[in-house]
N, C-alpha and C positions, 0 to 999 in steps of 0.2 A: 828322336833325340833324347838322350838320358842323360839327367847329371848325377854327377859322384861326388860325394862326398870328401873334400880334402883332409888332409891328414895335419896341418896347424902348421902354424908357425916356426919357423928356424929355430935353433937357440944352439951356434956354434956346434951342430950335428947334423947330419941327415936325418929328414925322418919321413922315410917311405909311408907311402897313404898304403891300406890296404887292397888286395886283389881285387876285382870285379868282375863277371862271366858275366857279358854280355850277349844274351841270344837275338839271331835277327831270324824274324820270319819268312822272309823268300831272298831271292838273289843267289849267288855262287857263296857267299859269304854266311857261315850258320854258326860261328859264335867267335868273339874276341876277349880275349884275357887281358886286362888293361891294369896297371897301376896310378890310379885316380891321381889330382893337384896333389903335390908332397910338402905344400908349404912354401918353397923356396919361388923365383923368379925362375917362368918357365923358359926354356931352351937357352938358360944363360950362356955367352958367348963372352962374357968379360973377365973370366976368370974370376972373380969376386964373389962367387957362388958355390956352394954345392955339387950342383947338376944333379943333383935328385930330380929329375924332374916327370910329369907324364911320359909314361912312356906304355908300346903294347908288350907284351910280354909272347903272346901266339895269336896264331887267326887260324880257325880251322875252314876250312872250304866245303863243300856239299860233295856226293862223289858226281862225276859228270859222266855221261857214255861217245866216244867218238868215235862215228861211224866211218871209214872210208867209201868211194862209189867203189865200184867193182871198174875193173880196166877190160 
């Protein structure tokens, strides 16, 4: 688990947190592109907000090999 760094407080604007590359070492999953806390109230749903909020931006995957059996 990593944390990131947010990017501050509101002040009647958005203010995106910067990018992050997140690498993981093993699984299907081998790096995510995230935009860290932006400040705001996350996944606001009230309309009273921004919606700057975390969000990922890409996930890239491992390449995988699928074999089929022979018939």
């Amino acid at each position: 688990t990593q944390t990131l760094p947010g990017a501050g407080p509101e002040f009647a604007a958005c203010n995106d947190g910067d990018r992050h590359t997140i690498r993981v070492d093993s699984g299907p999953i081998q790096s995510l592109v995230v935009i860290g806390d932006t400040g705001s109230t996350d996944i606001d749903t009230s309309g009273d907000g921004c919606r700057c909020d975390t969000k990922i931006i890409s996930i890239t995957f491992r390449p995988i090999q699928v074999e089929a059996p022979a018939r």
